[in-house]
GUFINU-308373 format. One record per atom (N, C-alpha, C): residue in one letter; z, y, x; residue number from 0; atom name. Coordinates in pm, 1 decimal. Example, Ala and Ser with C-alpha at 12.3 -4.5 7.8 and 13.67 -1.06 7.14 Angstrom:
2
R|A|780.0|-569.0|1319.0|0|N
R|A|780.0|-450.0|1230.0|0|CA
R|A|780.0|-330.0|1320.0|0|C
R|S|708.0|-225.0|1285.0|1|N
R|S|714.0|-106.0|1367.0|1|CA
R|S|787.0|3.0|1290.0|1|C
END
This chain:
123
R|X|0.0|-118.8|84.6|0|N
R|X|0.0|0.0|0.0|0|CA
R|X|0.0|124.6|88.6|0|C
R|X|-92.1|189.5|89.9|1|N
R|X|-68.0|376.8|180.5|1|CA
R|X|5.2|429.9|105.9|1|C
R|X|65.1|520.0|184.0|2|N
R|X|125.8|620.0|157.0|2|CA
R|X|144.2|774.2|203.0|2|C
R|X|164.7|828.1|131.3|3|N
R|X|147.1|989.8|152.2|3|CA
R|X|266.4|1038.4|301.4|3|C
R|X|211.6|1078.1|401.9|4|N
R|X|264.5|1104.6|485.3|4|CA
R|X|407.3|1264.9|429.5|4|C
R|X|491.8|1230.1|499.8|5|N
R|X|596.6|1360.8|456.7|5|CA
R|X|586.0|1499.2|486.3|5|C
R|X|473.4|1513.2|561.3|6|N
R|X|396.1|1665.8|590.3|6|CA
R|X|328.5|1649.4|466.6|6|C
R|X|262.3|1577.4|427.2|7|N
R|X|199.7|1603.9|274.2|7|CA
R|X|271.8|1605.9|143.6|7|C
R|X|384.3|1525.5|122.4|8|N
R|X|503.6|1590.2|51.1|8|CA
R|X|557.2|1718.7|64.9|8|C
R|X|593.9|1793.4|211.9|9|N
R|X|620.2|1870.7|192.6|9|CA
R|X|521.5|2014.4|134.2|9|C
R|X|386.3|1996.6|178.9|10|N
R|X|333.8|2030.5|157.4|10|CA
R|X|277.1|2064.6|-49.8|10|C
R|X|259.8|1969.3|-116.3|11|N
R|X|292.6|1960.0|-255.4|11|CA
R|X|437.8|2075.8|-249.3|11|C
R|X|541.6|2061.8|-185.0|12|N
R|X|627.1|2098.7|-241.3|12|CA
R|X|631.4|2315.5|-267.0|12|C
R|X|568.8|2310.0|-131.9|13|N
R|X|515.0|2422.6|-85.2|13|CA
R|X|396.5|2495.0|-124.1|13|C
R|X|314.3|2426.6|-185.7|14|N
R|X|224.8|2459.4|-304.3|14|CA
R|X|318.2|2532.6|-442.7|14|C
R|X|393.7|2472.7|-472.5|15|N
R|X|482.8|2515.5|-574.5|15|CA
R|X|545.3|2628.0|-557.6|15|C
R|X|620.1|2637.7|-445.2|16|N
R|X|678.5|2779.7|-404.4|16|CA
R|X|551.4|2882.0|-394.8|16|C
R|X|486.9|2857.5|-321.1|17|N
R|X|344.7|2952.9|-297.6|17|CA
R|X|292.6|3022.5|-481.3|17|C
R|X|262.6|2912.6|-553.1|18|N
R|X|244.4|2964.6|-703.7|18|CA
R|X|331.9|3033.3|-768.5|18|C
R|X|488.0|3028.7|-679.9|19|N
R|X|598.9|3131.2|-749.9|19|CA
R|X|555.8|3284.6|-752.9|19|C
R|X|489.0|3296.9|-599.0|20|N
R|X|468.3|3417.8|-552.3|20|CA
R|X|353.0|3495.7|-603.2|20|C
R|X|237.5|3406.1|-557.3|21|N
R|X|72.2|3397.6|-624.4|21|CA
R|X|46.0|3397.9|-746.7|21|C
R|X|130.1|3336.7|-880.0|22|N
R|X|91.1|3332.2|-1036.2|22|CA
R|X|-24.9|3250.0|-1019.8|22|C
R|X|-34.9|3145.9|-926.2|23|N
R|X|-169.4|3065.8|-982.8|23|CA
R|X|-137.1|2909.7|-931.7|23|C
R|X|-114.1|2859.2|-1010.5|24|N
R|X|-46.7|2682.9|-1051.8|24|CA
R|X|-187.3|2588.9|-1034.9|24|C
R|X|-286.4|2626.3|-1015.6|25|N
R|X|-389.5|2549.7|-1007.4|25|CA
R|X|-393.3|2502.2|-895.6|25|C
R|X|-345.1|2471.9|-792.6|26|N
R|X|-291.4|2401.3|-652.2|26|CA
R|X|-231.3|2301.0|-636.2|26|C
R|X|-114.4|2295.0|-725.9|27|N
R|X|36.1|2244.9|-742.0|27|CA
R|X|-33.6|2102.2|-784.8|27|C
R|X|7.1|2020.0|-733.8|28|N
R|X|-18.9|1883.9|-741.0|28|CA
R|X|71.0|1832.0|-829.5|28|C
R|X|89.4|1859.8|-986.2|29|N
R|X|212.6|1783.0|-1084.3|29|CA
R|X|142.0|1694.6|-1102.1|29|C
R|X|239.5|1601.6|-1144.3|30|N
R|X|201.2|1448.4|-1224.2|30|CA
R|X|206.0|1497.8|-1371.3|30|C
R|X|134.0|1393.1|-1483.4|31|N
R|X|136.5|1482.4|-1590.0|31|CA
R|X|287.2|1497.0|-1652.9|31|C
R|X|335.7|1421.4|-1622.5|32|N
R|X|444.5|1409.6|-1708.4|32|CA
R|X|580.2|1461.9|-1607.1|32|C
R|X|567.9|1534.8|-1541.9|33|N
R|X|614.0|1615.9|-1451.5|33|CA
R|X|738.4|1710.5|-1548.1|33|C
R|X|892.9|1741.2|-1537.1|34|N
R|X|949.6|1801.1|-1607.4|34|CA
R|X|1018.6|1897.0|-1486.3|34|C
R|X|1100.1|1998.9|-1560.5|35|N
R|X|1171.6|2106.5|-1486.8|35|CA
R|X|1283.0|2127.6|-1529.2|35|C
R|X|1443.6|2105.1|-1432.2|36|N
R|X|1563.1|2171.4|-1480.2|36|CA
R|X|1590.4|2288.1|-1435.7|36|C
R|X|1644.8|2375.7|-1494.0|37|N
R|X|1724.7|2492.9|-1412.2|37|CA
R|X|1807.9|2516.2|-1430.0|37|C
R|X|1921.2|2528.8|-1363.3|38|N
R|X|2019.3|2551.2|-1389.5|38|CA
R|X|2078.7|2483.4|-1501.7|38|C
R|X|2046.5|2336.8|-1519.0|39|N
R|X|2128.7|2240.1|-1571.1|39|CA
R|X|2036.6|2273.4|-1733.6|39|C
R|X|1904.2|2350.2|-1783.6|40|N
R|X|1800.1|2360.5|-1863.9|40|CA
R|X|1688.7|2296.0|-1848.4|40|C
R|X|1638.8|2218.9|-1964.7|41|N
R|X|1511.9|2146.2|-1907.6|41|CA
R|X|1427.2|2325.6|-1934.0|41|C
R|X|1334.0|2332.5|-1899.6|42|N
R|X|1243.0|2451.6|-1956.1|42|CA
R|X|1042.2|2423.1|-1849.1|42|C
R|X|1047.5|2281.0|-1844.0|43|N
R|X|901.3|2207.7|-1781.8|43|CA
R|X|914.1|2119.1|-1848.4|43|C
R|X|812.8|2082.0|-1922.4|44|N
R|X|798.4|1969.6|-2021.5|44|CA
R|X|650.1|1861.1|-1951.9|44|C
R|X|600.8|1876.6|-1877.6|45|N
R|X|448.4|1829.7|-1857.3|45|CA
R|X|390.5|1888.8|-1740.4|45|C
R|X|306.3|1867.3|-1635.4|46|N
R|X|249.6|1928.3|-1554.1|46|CA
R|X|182.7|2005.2|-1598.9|46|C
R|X|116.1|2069.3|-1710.7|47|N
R|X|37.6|2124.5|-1771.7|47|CA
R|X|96.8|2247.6|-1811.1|47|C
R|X|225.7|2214.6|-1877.0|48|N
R|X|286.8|2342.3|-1891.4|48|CA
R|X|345.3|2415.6|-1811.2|48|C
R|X|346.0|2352.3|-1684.7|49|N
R|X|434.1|2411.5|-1563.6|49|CA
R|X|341.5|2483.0|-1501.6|49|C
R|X|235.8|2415.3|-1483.0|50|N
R|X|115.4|2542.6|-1431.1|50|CA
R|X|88.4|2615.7|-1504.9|50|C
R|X|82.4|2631.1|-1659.0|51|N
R|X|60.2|2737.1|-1754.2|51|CA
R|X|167.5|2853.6|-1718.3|51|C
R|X|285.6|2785.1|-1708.8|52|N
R|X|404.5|2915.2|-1713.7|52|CA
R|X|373.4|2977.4|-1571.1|52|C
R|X|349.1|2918.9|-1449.9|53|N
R|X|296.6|2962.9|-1330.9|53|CA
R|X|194.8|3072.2|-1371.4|53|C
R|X|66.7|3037.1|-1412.3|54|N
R|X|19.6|3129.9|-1435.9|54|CA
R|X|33.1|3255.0|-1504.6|54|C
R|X|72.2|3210.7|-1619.8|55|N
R|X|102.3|3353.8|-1734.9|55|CA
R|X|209.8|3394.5|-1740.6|55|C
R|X|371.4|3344.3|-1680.3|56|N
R|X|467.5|3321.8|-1712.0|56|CA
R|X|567.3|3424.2|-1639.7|56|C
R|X|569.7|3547.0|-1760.4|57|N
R|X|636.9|3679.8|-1773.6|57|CA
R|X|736.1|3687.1|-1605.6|57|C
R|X|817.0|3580.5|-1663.1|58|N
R|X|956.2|3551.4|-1577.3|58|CA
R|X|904.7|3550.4|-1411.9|58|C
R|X|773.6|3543.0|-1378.9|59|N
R|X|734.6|3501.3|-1247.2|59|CA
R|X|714.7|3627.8|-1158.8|59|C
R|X|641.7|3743.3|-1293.9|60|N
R|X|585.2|3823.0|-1163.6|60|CA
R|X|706.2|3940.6|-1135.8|60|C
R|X|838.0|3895.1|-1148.5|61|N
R|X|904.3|4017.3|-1054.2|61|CA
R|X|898.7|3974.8|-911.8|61|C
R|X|836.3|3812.3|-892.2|62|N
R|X|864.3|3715.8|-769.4|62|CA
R|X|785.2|3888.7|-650.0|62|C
R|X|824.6|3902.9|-533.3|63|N
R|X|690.2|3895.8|-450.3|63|CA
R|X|707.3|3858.0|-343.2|63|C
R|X|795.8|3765.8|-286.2|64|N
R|X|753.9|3650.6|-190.2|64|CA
R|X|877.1|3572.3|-212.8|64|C
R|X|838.1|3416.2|-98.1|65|N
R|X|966.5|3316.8|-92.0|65|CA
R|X|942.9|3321.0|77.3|65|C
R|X|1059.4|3336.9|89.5|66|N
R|X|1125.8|3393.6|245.4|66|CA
R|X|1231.5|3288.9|301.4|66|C
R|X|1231.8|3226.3|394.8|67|N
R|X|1314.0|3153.8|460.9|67|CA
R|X|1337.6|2998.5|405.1|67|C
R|X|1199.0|3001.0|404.2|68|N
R|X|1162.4|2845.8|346.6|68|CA
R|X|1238.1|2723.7|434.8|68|C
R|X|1281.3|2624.3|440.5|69|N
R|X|1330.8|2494.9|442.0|69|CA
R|X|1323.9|2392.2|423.7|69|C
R|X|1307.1|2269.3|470.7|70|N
R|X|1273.4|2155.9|400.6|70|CA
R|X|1312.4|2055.4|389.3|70|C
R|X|1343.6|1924.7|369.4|71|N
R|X|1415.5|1839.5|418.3|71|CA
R|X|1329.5|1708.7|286.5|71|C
R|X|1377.7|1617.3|403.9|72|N
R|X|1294.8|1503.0|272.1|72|CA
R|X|1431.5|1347.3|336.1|72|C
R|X|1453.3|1272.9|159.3|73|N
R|X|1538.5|1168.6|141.3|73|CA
R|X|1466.5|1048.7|88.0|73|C
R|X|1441.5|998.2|80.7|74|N
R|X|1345.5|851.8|28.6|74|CA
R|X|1244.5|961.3|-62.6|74|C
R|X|1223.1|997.4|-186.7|75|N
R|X|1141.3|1014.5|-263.6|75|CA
R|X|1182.2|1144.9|-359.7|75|C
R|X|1296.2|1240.9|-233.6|76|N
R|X|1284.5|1335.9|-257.4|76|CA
R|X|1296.7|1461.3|-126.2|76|C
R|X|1197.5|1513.5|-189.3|77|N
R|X|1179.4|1644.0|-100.3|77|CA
R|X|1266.7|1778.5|-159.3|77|C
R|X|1359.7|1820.5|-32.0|78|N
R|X|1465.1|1951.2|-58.3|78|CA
R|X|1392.5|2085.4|-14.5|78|C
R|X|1379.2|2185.1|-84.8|79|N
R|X|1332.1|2323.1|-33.0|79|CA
R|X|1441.4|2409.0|-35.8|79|C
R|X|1504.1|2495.4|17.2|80|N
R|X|1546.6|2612.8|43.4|80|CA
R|X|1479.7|2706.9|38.9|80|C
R|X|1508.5|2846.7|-37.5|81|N
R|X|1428.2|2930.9|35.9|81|CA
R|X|1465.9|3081.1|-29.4|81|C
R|X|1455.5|3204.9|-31.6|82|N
R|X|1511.9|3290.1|-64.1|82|CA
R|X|1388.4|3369.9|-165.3|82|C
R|X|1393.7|3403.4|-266.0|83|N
R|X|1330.2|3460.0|-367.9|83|CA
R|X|1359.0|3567.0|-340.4|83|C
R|X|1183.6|3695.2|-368.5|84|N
R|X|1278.6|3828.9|-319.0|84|CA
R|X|1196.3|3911.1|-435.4|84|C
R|X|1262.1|4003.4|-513.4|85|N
R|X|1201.6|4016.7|-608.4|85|CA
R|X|1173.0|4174.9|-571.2|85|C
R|X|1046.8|4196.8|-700.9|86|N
R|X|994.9|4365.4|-671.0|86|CA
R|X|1106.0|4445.9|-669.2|86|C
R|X|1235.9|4429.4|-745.9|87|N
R|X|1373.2|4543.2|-759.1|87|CA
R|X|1426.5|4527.7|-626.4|87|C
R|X|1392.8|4594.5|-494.0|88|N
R|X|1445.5|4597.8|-383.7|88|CA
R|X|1569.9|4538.0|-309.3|88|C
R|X|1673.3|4569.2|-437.3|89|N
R|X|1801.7|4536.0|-401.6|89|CA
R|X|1821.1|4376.0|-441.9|89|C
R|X|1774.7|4302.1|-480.9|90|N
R|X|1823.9|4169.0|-550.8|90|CA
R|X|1718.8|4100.8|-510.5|90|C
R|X|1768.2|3956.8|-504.3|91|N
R|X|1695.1|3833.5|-458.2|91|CA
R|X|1762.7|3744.3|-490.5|91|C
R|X|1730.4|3612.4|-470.8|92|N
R|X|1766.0|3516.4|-483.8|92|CA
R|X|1761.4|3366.6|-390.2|92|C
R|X|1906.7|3318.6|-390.4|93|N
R|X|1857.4|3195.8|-267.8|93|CA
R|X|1857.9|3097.5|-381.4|93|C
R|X|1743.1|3007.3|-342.4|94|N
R|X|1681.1|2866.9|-470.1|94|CA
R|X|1680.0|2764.0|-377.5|94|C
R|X|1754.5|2698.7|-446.1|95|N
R|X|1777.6|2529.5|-393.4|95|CA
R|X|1678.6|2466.6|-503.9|95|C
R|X|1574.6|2384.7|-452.2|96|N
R|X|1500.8|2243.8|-543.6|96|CA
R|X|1474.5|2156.8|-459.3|96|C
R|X|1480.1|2074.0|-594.6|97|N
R|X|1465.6|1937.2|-544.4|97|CA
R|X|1346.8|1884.6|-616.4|97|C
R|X|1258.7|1816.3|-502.4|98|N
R|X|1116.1|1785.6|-543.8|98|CA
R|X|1154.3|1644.8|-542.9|98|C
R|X|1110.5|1529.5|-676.3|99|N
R|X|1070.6|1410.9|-668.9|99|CA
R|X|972.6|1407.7|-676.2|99|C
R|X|920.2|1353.0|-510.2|100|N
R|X|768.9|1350.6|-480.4|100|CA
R|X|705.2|1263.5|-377.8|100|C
R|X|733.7|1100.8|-455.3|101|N
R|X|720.2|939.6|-429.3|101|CA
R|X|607.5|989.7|-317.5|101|C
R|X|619.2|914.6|-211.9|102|N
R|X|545.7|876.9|-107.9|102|CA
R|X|403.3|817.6|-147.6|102|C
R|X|446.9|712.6|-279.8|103|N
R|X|285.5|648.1|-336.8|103|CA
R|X|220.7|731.6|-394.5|103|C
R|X|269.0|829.6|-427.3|104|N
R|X|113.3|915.3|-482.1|104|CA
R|X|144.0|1065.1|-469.2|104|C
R|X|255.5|1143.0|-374.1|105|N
R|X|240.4|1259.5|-342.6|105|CA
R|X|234.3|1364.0|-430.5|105|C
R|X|235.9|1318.0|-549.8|106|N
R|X|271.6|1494.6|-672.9|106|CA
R|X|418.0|1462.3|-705.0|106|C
R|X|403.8|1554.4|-794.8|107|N
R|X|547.2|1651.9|-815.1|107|CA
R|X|543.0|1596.3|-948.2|107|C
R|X|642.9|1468.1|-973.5|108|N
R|X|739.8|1436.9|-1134.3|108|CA
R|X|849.6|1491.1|-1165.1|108|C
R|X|931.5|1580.3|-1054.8|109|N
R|X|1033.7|1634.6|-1134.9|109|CA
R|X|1114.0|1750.6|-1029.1|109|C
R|X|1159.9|1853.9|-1073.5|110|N
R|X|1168.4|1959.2|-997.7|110|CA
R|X|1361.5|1993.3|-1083.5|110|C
R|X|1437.1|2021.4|-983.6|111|N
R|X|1514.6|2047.5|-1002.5|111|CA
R|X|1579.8|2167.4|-959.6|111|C
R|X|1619.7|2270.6|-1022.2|112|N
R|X|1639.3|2392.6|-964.9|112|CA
R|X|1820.4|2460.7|-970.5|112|C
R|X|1830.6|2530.0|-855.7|113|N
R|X|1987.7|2609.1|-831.6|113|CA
R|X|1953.8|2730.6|-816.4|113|C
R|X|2020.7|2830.7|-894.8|114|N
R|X|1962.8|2929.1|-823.6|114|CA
R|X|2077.9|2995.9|-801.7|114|C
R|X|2105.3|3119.9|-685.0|115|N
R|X|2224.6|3193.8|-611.4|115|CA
R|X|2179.2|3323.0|-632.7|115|C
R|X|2246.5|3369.2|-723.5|116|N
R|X|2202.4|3548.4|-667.1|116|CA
R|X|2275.0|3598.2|-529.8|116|C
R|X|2200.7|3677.7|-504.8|117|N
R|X|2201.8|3732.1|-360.2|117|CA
R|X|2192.1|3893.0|-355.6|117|C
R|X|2263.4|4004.2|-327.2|118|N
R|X|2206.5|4144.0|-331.0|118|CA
R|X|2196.6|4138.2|-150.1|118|C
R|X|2109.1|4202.7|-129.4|119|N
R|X|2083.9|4257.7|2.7|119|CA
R|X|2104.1|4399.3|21.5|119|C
R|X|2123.7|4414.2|169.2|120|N
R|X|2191.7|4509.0|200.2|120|CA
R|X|2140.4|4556.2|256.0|120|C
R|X|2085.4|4693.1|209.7|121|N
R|X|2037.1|4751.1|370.5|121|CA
R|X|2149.3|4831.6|483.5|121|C
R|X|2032.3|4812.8|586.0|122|N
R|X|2157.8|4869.3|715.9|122|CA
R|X|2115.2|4924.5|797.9|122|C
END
């Protein structure tokens, strides 16, 4: 049986963050039946709808970058770190997910999300 090397997991996973920033989900390698928690909320029902909300999805475009990316991978899940920084100068966010993203076929079935508010400081 091949399998998807873990630079290419991480990679899927990093597609996802990238569409946080970009508004365009047409990259993102979901499985169809792909779901989303946040903060203990399902709110991803389908790969389909997860790239829909990517694209059109109000909540996305205060994103404008993910900063201090991270990665880490456990049998058949891939960990991202990374800091959300939004257009309101002062506020950001550090986001913990967790990608289940099987070695046998390399997309994204389930995404699990933490999120930390963070104010930054200037100095």
């Amino acid at each position: 049986m091949d399998t998807v090397r873990d630079g290419d997991r991480i990679a899927a996973a990093e597609a996802y963050i990238d569409a946080l920033v970009s508004h365009d989900g047409n990259l993102v390698p979901f499985a169809p039946d792909c779901t989303r928690i946040e903060q203990g909320i399902k709110n991803g029902f389908s790969g389909n709808h997860l790239r829909r909300g990517l694209n059109r999805g109000l909540q996305y475009r205060i994103i404008s970058a993910a900063t201090d990316r991270q990665f880490s991978i456990d049998g058949d899940v891939v960990r991202a770190t990374f800091t959300i920084v939004t257009k309101a100068a002062l506020f950001g966010r550090r986001v913990d997910e967790t990608f289940l993203i099987p070695a046998t076929d390399g997309k994204i079935h389930h995404i699990r999300v933490r999120i930390h508010p963070r104010i930054r400081r200037e100095g």
